[in-house]
Backbone as numpy.savetxt, mean C-alpha at the origin, in Angstrom:
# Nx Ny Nz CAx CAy CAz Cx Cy Cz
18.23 -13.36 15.92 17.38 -12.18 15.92 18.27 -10.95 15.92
17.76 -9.94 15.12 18.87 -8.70 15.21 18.19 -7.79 16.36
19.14 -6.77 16.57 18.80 -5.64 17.02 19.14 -4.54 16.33
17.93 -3.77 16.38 17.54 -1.98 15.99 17.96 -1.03 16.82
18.35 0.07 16.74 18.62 1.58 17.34 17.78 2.16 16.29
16.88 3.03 17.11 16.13 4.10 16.65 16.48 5.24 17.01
16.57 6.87 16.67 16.65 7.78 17.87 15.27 8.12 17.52
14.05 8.34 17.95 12.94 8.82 18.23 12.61 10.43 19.15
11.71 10.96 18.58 11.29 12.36 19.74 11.07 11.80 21.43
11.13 12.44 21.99 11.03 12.10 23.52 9.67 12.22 23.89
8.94 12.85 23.18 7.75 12.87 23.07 7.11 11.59 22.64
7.74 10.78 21.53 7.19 9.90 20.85 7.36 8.45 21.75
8.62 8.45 22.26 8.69 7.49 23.36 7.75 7.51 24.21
7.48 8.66 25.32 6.54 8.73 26.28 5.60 8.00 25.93
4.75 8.55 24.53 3.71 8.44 24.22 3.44 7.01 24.24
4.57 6.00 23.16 4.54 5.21 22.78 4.53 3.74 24.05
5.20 4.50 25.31 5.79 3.96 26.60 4.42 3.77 27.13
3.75 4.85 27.68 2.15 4.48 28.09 1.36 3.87 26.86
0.99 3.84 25.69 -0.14 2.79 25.02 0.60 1.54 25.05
1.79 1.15 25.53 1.97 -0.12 25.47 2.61 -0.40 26.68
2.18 0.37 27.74 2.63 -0.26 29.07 2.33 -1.89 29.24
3.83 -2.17 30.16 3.04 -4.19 30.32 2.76 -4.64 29.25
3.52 -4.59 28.09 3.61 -5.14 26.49 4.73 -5.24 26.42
5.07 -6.44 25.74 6.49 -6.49 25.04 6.76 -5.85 23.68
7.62 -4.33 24.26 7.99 -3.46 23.41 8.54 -4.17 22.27
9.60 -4.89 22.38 10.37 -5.66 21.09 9.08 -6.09 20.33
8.00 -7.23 20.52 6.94 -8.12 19.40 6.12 -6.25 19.03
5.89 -5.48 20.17 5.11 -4.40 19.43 5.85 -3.82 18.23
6.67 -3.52 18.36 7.64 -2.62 17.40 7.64 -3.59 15.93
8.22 -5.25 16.42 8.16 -6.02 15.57 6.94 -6.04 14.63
5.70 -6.15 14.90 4.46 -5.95 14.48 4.41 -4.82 13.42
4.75 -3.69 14.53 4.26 -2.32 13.54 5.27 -2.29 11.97
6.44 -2.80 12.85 7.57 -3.04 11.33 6.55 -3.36 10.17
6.12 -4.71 10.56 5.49 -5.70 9.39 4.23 -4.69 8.73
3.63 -4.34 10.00 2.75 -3.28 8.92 3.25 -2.09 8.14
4.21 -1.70 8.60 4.80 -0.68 7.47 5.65 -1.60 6.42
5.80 -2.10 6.69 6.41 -2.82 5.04 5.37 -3.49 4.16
4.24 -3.79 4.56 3.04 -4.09 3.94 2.48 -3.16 3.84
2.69 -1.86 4.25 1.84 -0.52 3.24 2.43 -0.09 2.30
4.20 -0.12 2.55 5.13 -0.05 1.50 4.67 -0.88 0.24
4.62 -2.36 0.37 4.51 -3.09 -0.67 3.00 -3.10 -1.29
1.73 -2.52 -0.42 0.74 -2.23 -0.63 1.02 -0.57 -2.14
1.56 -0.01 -1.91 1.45 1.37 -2.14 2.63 0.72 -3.58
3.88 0.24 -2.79 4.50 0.12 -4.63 3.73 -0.89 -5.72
2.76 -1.85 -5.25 1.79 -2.72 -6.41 0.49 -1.72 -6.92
0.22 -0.62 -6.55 -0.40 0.23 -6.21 0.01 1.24 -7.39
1.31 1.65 -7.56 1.88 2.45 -8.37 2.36 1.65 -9.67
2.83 0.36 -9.30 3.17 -0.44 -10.72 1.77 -0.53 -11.33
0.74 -1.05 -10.70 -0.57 -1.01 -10.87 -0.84 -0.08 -12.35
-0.39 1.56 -11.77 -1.02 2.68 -12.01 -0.37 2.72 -13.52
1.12 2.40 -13.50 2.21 2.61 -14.05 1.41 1.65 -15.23
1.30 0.36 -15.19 0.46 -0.55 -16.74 -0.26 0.17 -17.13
-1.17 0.33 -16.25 -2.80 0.94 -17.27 -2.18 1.95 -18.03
-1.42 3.10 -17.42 -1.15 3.94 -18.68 -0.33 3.90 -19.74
0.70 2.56 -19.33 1.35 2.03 -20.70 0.35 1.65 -21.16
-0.62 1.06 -20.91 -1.41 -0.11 -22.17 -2.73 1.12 -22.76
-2.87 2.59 -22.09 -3.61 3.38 -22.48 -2.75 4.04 -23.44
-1.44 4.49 -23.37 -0.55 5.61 -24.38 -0.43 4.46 -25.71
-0.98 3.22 -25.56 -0.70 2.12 -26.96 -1.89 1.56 -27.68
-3.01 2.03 -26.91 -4.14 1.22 -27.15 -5.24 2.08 -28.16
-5.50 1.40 -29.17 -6.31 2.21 -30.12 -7.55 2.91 -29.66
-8.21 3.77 -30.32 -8.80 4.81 -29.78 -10.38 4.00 -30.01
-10.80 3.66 -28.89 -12.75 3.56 -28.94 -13.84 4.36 -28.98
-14.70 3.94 -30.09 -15.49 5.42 -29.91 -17.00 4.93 -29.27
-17.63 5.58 -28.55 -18.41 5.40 -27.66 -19.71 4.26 -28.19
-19.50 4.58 -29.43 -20.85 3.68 -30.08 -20.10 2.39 -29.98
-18.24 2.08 -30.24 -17.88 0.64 -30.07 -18.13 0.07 -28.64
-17.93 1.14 -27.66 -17.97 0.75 -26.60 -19.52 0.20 -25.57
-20.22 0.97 -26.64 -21.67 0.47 -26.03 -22.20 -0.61 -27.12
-21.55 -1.37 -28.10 -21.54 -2.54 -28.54 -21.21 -3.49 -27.87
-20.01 -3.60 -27.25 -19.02 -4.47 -26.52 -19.97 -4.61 -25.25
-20.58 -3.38 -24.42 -21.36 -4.07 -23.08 -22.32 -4.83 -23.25
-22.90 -4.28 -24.29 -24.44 -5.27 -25.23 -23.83 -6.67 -25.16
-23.07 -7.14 -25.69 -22.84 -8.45 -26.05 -22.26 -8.81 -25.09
-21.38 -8.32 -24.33 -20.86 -8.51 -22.76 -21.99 -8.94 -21.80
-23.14 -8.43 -21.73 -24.34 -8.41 -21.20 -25.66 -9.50 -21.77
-25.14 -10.01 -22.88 -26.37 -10.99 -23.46 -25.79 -12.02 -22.46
């Protein structure tokens, strides 16, 4: 198992010291890690996400509204 050094506000300790009084600081911290790296990896699939659609929009031929209300018709039978 490794160990972390943080320097944190003194404020942020306090704070952090009372909502997790009588908790094991190390599994809390451990925890919150995991959720920030899962918003990280939430947020970069998120942006690759964003990043396709507009490659496959700057390449994709132009529809005109009458094709497009063909395609739900038959999508819809």
């Amino acid at each position: 198992m490794a160990t972390v050094n943080f320097s944190v506000p003194d404020d942020v300790k306090e704070a952090f010291n009372i909502a997790y009084q009588g908790q094991n600081k190390s599994a809390v911290i451990a925890e919150l890690m995991r959720e920030a790296i899962e918003r990280a990896e939430r947020k970069q699939r998120r942006h690759d996400a964003v990043a396709n659609i507009l490659a496959r929009r700057a390449t994709a031929e132009p529809v005109t509204e009458a094709e497009l209300r063909i395609a739900r018709d038959e999508l819809r039978s």
